[in-house]
MDTraj code that builds the backbone (N, CA, C; nanometers):
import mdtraj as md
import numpy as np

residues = "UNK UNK UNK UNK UNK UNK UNK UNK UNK UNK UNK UNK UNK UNK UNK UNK UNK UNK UNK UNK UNK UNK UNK UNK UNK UNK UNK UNK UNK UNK UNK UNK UNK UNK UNK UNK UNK UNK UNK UNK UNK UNK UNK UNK UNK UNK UNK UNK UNK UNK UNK UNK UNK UNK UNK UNK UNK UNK UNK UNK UNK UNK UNK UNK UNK UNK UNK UNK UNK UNK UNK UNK UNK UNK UNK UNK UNK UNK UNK UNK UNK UNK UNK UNK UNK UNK UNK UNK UNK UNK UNK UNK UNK UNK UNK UNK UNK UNK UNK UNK UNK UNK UNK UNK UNK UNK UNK UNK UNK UNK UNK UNK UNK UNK UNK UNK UNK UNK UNK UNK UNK UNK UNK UNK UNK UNK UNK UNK UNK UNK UNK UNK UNK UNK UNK UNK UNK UNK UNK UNK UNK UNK UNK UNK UNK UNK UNK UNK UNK UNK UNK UNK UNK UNK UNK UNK UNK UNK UNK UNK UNK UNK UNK UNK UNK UNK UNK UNK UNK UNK UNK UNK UNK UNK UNK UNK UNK UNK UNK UNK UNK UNK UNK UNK UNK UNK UNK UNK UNK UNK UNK UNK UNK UNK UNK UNK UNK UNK UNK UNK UNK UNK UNK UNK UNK UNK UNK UNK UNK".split()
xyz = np.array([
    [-0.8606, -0.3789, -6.7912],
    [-0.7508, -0.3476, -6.8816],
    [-0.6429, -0.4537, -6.8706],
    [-0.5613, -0.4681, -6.9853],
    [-0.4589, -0.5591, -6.9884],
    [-0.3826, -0.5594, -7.1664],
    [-0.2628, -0.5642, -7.0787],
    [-0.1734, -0.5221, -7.1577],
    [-0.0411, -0.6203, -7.1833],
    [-0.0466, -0.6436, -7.2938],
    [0.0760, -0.7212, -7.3378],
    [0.2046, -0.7249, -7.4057],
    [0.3286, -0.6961, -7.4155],
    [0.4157, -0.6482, -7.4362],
    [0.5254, -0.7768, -7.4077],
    [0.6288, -0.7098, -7.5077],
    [0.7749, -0.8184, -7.5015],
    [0.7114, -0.9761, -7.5544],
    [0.6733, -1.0150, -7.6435],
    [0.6628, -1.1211, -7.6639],
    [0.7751, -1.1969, -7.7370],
    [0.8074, -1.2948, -7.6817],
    [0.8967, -1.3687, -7.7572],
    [0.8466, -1.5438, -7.7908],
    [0.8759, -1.5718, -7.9133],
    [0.8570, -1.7052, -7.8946],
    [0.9404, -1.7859, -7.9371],
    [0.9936, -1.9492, -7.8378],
    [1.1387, -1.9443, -7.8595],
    [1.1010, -2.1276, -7.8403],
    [1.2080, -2.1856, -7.9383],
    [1.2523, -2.3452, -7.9336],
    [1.1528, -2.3682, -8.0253],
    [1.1598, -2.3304, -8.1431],
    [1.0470, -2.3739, -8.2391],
    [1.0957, -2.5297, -8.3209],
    [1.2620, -2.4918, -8.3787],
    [1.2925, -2.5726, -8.4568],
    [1.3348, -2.6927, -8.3446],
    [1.4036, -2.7127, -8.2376],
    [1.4135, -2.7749, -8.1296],
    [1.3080, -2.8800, -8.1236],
    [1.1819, -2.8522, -8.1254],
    [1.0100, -2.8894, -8.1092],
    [0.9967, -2.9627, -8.2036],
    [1.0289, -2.9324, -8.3165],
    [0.9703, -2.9811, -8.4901],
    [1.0939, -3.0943, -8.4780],
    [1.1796, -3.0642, -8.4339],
    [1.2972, -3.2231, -8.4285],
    [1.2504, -3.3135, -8.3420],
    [1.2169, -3.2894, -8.2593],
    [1.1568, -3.3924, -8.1603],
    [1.0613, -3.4613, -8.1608],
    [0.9790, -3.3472, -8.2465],
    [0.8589, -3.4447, -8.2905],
    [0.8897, -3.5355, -8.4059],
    [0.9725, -3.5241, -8.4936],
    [0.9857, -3.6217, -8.5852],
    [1.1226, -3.7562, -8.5301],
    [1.1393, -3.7279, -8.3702],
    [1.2155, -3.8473, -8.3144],
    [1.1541, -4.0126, -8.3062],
    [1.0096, -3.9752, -8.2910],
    [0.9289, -4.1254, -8.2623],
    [0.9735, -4.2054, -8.4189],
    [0.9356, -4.1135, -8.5367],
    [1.0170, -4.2094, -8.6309],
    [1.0913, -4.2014, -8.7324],
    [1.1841, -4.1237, -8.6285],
    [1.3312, -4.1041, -8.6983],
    [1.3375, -4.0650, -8.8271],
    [1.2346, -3.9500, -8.8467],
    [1.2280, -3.8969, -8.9686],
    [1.3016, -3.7644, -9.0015],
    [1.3759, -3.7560, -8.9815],
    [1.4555, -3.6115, -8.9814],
    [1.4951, -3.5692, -9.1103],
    [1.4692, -3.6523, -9.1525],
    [1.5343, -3.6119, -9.3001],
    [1.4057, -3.5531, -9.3755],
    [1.3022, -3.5709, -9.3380],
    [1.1834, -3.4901, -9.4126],
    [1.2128, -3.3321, -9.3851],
    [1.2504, -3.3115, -9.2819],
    [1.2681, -3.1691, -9.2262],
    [1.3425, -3.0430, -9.3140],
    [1.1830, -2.9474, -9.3664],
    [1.2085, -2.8638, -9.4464],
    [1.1718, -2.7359, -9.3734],
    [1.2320, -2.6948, -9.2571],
    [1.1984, -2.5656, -9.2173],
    [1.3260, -2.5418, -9.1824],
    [1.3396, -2.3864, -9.1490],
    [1.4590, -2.2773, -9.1685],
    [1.3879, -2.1734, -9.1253],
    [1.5434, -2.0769, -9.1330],
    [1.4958, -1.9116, -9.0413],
    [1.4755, -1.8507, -9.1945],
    [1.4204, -1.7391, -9.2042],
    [1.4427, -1.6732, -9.2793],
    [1.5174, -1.5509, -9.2352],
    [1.5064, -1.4417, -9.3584],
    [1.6073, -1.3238, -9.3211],
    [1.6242, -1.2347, -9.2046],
    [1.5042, -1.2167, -9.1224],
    [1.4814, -1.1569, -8.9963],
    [1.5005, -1.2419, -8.8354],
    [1.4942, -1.3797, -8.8973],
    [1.5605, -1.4846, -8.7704],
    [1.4206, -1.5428, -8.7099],
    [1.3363, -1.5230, -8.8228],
    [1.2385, -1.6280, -8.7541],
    [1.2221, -1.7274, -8.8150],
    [1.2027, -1.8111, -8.7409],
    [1.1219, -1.9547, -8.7861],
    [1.0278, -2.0224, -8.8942],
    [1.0618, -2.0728, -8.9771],
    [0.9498, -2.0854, -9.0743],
    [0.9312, -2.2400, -9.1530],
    [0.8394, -2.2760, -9.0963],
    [0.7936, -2.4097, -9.1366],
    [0.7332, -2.4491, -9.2519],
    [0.8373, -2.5396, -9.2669],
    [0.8349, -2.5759, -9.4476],
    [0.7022, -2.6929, -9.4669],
    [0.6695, -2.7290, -9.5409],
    [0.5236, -2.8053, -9.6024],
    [0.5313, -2.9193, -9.5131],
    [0.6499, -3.0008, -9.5136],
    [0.6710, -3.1666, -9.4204],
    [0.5939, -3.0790, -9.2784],
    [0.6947, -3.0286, -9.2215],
    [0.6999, -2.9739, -9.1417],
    [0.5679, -2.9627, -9.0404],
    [0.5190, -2.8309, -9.1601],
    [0.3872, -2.8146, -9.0537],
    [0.2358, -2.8844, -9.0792],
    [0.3091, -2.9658, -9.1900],
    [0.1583, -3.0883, -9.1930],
    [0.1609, -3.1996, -9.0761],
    [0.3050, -3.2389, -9.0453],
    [0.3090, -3.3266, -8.8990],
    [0.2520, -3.2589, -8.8093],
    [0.3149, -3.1472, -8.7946],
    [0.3060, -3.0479, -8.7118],
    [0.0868, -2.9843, -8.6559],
    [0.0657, -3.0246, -8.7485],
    [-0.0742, -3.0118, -8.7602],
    [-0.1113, -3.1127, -8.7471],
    [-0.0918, -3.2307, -8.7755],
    [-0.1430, -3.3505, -8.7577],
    [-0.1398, -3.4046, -8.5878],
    [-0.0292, -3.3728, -8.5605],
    [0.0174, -3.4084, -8.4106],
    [-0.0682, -3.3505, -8.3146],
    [-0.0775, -3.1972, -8.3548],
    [-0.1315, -3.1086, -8.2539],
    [-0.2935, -3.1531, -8.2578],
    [-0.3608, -3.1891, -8.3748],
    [-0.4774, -3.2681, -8.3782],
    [-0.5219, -3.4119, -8.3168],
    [-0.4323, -3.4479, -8.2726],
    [-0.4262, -3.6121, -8.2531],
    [-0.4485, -3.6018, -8.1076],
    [-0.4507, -3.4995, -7.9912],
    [-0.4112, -3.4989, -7.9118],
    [-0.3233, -3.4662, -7.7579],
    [-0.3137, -3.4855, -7.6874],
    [-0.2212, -3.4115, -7.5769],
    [-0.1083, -3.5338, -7.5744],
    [-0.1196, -3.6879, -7.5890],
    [-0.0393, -3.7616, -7.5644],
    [0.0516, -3.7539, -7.6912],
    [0.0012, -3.7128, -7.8244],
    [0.0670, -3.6930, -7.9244],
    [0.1746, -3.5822, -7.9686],
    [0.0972, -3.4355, -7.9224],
    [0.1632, -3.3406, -7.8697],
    [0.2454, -3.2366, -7.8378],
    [0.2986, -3.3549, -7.7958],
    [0.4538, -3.3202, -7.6806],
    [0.5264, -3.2144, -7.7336],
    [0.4884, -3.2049, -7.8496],
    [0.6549, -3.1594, -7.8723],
    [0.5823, -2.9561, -7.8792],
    [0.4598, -2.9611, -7.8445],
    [0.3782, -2.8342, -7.8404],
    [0.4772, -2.7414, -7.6932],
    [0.4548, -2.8608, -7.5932],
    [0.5276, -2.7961, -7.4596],
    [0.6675, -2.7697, -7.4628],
    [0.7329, -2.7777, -7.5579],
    [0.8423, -2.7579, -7.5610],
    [0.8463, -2.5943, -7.6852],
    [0.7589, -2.5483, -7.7763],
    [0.7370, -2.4136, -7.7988],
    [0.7078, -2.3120, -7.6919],
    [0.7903, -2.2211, -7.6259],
    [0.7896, -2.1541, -7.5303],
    [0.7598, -2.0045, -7.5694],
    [0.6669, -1.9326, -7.4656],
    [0.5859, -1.8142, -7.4923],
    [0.6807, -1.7536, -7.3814],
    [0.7312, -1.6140, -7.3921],
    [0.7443, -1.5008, -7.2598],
    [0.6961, -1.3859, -7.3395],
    [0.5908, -1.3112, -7.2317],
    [0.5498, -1.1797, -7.2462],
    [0.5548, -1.0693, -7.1042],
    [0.5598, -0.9947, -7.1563],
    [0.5153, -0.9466, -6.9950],
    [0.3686, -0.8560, -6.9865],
    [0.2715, -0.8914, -6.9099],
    [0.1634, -0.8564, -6.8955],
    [0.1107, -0.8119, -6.7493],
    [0.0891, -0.6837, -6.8084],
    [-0.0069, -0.6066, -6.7340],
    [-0.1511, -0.5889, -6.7187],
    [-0.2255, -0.6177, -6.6303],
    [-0.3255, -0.6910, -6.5445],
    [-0.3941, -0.6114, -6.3864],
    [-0.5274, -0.6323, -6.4097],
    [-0.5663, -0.5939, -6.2763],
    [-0.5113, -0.7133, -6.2009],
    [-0.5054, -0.7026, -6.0044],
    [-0.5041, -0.8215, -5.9799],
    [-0.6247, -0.9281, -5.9419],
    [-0.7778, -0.8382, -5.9385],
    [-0.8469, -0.9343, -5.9665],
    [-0.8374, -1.0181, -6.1188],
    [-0.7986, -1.0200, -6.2453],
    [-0.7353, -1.0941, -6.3878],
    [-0.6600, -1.1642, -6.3068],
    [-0.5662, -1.1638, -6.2539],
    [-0.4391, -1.2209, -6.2213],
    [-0.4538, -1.3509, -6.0871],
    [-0.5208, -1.3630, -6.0104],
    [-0.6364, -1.4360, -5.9561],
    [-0.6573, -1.5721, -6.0260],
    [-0.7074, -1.5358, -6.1318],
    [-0.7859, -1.6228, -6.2295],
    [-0.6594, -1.7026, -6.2801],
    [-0.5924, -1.5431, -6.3242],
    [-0.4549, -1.6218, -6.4119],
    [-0.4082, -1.7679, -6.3647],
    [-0.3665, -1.7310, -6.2209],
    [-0.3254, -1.8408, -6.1007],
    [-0.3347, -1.9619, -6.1426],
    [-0.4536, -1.9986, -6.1891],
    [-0.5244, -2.1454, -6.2045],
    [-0.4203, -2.1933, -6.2774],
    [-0.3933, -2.1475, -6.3459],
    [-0.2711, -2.2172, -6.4404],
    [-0.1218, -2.2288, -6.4022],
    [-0.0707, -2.3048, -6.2711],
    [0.0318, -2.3644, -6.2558],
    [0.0998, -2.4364, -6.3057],
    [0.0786, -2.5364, -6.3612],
    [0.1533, -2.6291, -6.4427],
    [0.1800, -2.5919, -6.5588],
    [0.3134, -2.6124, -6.5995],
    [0.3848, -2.5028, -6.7186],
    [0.3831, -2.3863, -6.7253],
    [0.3806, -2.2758, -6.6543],
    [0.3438, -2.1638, -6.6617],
    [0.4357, -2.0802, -6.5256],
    [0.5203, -2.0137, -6.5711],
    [0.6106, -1.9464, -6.4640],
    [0.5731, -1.7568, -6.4434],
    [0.5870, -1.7289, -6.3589],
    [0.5732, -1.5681, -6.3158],
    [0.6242, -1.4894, -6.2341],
    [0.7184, -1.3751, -6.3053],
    [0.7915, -1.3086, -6.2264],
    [0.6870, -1.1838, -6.1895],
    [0.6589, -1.0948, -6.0626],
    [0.6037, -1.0126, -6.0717],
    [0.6848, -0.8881, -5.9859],
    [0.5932, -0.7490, -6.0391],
    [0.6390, -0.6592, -5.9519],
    [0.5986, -0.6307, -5.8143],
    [0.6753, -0.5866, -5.7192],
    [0.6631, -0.6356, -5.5998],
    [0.5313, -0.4935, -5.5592],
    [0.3921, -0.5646, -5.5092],
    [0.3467, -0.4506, -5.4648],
    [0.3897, -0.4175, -5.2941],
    [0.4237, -0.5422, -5.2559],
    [0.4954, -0.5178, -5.1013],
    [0.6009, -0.3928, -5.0343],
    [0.7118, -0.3711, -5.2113],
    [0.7925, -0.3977, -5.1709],
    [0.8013, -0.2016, -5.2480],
    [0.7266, -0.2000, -5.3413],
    [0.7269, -0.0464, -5.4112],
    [0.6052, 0.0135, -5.4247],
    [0.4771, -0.0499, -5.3606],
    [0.3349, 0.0189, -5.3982],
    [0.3907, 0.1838, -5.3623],
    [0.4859, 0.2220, -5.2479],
    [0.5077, 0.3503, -5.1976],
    [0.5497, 0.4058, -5.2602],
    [0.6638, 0.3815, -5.3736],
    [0.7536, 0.4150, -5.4645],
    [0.7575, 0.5649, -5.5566],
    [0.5922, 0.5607, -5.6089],
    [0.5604, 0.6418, -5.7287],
    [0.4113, 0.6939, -5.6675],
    [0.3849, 0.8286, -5.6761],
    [0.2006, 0.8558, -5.6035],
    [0.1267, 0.7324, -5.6864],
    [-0.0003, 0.7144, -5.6476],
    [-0.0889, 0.6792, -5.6613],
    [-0.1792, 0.7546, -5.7610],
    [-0.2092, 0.6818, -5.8286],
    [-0.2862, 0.7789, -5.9681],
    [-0.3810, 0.6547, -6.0394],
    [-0.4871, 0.6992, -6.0469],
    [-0.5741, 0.6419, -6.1661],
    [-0.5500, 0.5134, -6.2413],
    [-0.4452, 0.5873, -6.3379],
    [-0.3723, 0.5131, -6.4184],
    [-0.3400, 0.3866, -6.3335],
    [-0.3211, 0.3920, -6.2435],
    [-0.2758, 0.2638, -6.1532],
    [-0.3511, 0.1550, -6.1623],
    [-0.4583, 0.1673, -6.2093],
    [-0.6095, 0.0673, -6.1478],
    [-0.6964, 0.0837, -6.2946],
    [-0.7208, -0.0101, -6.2931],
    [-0.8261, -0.0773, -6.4607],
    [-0.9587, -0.0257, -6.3572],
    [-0.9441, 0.0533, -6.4662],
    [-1.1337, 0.1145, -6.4194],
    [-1.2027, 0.1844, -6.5238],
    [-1.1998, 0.1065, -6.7003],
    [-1.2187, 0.1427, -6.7478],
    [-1.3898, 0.0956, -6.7687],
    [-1.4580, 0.0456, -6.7368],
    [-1.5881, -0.0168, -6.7211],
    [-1.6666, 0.0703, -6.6196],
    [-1.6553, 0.1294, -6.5108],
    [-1.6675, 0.1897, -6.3980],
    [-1.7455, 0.2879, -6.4503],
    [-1.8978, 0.3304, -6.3766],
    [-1.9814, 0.4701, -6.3768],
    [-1.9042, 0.5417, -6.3658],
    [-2.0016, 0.6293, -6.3335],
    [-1.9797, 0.7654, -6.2745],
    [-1.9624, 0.7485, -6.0992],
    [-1.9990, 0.6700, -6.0168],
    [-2.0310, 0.6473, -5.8789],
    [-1.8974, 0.5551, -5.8383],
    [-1.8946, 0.4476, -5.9454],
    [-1.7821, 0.4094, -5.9555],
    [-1.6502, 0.4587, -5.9043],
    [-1.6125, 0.5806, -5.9952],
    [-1.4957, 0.6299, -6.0715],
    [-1.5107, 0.6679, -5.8918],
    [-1.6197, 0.7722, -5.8663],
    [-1.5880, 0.8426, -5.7663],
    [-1.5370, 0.8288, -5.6166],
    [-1.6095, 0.6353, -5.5648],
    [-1.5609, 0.6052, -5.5126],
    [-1.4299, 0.5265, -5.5059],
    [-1.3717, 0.5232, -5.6379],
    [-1.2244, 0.4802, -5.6416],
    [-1.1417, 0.5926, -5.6658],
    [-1.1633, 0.7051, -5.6577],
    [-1.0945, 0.8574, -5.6304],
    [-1.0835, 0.8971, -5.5190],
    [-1.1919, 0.8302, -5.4040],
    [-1.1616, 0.8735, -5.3256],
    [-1.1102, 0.7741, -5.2547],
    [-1.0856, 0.6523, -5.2792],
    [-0.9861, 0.5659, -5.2079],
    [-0.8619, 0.6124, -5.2472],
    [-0.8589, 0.6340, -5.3768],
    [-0.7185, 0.6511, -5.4307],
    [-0.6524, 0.7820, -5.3640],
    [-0.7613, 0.8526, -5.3800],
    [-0.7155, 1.0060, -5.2376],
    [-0.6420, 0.9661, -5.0943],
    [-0.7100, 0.8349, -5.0457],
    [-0.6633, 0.8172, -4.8956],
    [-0.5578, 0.7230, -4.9057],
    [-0.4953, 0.6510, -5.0255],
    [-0.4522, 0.5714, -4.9907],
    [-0.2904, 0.6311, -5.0447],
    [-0.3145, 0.7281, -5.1501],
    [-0.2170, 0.8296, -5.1224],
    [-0.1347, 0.9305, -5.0481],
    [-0.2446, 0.9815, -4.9501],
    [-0.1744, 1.0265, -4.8215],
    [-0.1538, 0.9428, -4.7260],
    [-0.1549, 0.8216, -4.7196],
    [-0.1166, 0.7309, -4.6381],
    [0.0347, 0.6970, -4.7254],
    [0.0158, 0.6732, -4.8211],
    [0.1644, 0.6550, -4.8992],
    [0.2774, 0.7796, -4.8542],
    [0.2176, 0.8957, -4.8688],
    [0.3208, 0.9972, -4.8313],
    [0.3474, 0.9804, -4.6586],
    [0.2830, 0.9716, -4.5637],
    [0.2920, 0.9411, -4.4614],
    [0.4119, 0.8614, -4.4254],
    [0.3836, 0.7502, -4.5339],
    [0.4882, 0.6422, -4.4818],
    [0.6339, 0.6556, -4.5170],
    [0.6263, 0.6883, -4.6820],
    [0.7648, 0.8232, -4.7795],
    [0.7782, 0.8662, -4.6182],
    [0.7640, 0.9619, -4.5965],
    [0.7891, 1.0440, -4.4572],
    [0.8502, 1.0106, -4.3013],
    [0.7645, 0.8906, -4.2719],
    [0.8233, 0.7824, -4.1722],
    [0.8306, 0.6623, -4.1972],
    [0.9103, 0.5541, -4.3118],
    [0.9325, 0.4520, -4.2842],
    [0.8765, 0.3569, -4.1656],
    [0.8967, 0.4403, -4.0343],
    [0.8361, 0.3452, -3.9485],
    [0.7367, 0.3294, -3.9414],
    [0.6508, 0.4077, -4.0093],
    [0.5379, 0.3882, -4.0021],
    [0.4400, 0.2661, -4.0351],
    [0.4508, 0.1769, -3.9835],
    [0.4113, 0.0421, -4.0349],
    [0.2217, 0.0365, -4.0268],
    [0.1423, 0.1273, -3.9569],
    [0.0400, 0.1442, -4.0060],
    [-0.0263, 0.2045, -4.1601],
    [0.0712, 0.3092, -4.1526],
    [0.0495, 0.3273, -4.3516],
    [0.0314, 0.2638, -4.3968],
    [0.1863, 0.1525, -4.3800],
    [0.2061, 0.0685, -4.4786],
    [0.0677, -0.0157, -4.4736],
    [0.0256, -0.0761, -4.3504],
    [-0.0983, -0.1812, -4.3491],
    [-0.2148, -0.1045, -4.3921],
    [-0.2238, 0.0013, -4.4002],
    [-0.3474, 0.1150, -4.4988],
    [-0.3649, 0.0317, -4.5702],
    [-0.2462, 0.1263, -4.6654],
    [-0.2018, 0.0738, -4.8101],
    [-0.2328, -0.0704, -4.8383],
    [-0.1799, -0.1255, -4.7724],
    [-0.1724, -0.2890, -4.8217],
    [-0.3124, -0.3544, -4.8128],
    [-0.3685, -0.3069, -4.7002],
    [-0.5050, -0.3828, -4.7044],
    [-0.6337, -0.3445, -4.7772],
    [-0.6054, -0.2031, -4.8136],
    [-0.7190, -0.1620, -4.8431],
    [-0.7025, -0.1186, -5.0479],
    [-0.5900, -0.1466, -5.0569],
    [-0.5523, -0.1682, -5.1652],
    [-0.6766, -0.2538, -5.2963],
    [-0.7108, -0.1870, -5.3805],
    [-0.8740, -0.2538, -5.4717],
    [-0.7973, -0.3854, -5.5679],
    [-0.9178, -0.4547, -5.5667],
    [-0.8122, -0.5507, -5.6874],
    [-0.8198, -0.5355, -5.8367],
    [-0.8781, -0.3569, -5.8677],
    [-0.8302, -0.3529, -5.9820],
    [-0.6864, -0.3154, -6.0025],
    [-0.6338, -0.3130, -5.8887],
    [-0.4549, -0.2455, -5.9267],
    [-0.3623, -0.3367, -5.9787],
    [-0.3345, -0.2913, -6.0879],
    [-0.2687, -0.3329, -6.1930],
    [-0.1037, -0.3436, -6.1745],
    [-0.1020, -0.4920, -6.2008],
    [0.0733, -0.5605, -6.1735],
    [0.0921, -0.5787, -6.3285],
    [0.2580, -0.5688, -6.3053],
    [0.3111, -0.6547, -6.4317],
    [0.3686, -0.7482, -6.3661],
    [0.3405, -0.8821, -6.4757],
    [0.4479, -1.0251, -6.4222],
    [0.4800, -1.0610, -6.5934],
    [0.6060, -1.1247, -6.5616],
    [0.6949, -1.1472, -6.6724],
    [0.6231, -1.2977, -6.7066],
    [0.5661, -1.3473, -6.7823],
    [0.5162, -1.5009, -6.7907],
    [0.5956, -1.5441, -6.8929],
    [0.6024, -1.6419, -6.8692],
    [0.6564, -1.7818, -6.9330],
    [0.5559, -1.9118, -6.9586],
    [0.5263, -1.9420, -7.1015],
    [0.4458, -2.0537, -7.0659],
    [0.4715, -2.1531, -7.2282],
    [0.3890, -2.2223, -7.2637],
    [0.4380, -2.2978, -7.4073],
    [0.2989, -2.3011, -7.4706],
    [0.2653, -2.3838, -7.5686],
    [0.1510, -2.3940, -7.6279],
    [0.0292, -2.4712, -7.6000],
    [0.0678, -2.6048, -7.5510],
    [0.0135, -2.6531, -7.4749],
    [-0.0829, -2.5930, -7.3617],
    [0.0113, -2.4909, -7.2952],
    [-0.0532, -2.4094, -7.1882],
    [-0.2122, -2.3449, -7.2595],
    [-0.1093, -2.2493, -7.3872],
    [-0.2065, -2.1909, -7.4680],
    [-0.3874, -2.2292, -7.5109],
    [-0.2893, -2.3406, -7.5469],
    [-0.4534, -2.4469, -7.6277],
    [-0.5792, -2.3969, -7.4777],
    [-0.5037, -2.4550, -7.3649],
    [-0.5768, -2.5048, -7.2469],
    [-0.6727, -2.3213, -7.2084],
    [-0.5775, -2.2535, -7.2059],
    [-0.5966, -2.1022, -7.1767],
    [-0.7013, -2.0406, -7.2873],
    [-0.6626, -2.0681, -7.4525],
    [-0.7754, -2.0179, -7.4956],
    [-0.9165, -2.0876, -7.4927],
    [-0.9402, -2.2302, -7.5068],
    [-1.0553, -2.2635, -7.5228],
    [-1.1650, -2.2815, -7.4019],
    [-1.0522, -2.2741, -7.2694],
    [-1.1437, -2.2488, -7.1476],
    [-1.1665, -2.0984, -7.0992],
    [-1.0869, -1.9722, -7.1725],
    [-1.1598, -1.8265, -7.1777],
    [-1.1823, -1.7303, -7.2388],
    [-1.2339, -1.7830, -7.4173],
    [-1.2677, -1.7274, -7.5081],
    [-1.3632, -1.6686, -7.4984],
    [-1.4450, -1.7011, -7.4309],
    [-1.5369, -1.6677, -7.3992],
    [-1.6503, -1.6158, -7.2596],
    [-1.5262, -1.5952, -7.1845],
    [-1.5170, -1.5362, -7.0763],
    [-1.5797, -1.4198, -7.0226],
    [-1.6721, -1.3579, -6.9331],
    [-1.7227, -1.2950, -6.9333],
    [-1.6181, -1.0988, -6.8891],
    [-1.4870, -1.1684, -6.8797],
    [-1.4035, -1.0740, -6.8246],
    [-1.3394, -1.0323, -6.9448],
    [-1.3622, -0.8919, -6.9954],
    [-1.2657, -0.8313, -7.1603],
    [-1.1556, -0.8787, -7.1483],
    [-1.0967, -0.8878, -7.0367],
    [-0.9417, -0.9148, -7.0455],
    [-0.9368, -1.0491, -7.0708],
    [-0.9606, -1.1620, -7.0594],
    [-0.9384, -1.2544, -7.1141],
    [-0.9841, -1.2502, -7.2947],
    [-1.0373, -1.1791, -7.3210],
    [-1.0787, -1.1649, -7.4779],
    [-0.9475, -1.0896, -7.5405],
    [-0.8776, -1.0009, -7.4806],
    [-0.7814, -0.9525, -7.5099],
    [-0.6555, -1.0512, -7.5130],
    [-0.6340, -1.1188, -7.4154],
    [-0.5557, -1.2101, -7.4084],
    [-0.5709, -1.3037, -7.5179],
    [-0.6611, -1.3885, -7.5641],
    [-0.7169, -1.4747, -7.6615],
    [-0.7025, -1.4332, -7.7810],
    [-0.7168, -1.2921, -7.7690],
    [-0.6680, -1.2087, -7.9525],
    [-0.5223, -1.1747, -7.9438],
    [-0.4373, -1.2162, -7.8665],
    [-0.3037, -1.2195, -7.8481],
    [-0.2950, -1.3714, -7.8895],
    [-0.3293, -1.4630, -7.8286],
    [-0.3030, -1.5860, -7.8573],
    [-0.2800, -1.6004, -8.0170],
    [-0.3924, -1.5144, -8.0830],
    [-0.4005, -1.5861, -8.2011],
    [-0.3354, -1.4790, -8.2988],
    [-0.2316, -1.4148, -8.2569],
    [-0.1448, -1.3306, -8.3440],
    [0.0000, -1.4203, -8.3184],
    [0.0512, -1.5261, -8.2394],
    [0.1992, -1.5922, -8.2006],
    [0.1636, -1.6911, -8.3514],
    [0.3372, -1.7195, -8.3659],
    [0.3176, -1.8130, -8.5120],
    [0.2566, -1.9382, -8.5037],
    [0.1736, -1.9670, -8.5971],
    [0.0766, -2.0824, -8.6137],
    [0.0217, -2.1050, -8.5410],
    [-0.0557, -1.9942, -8.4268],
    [-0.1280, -2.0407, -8.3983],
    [-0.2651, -2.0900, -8.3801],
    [-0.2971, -2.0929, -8.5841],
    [-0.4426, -2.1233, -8.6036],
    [-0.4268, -2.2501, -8.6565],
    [-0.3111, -2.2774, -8.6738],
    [-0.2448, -2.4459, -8.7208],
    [-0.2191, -2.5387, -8.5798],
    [-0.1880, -2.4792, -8.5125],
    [-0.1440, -2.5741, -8.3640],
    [-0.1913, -2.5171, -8.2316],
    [-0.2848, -2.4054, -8.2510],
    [-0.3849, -2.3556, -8.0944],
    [-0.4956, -2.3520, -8.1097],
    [-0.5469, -2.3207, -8.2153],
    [-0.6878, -2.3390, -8.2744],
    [-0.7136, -2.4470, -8.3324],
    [-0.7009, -2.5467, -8.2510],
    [-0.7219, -2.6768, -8.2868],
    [-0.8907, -2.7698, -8.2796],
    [-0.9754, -2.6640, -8.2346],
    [-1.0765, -2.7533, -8.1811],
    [-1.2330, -2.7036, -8.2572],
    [-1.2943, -2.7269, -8.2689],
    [-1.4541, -2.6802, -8.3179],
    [-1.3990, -2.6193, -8.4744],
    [-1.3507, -2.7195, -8.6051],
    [-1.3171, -2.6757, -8.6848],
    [-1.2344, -2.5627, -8.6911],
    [-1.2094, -2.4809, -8.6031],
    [-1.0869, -2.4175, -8.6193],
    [-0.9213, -2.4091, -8.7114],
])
top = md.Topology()
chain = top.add_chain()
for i, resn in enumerate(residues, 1):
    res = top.add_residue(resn, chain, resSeq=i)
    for name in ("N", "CA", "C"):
        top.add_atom(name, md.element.get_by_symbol(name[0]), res)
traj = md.Trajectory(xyz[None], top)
């Protein structure tokens, strides 16, 4: 499971100026907000704009400067994977250190929507023990064995939110290396990709796309 929420996408017109800095073409520049405050790229605009994003990563540039924040919810085996992508790509997360104790332990907690019947059962009954170890600890703070229960034996379908930050550039790199991924959640992610603006003009750039 994975879940995406709060999307914003921000420095569009910022991007489209910069790219027309190499030759000082600014005066072609026919894009504007419209009535709701988004962004909307006029004909000059997003034919450079398409042209650039075709030409290249050295051409580009001005892609990394369109900035993505969402906040997504994720098993942390997904989130693992996510990792790989350091460069350009920032993440705030929720602390499981710091609140796994916070709220019981429930189901809902953990992507186990793929899971048998044998499955389900043996993650009910972790989720059974790792709950009365949670109340244990609710109970005595000092209890610093709970806590190491909890923490170690913790499955990596349990599901974090982290606040991400990333640009298009990132994007390009993210969809065409896990479109096709054998994990749903990256398919979910990828059908997110391709709902942010233009991005079948400047992310779907590759195999006729």
């Amino acid at each position: 499971m994975i879940c995406l929420e709060r999307t914003t996408v921000m420095n569009f017109e910022n991007a489209i100026r910069g790219a027309r800095n190499p030759m000082n073409s600014w005066a072609r520049m026919d894009s504007g907000y419209d009535t709701e405050g988004n962004y909307v790229l006029g004909e000059n605009d997003l034919d450079l704009a398409r042209r650039l994003a075709h030409a290249g990563s050295d051409h580009r540039k001005f892609l990394r400067q369109i900035f993505v924040c969402v906040d997504i919810t994720a098993p942390l085996y997904w989130w693992k994977e996510f990792d790989t992508y350091k460069v350009g790509t920032v993440a705030n997360s929720t602390s499981t250190m710091h609140k796994l104790h916070a709220k019981p332990i429930e189901r809902t907690d953990f992507s186990c929507d793929r899971l048998d019947e044998g499955g389900l059962a043996a993650l009910d009954a972790l989720i059974a023990y790792l709950e009365a170890e949670r109340q244990k600890f609710v109970e005595d703070k000092t209890n610093k064995q709970s806590w190491h229960n909890m923490i170690q034996l913790l499955p990596s379908s349990y599901n974090q939110m982290r606040t991400v930050s990333m640009n298009y550039e990132n994007l390009i790199n993210i969809y065409y290396a896990r479109r096709t991924h054998k994990l749903a959640e990256w398919h979910t992610l990828c059908d997110w990709i391709l709902t942010l603006p233009y991005a079948k003009e400047l992310i779907c750039i590759r195999d006729g796309e």
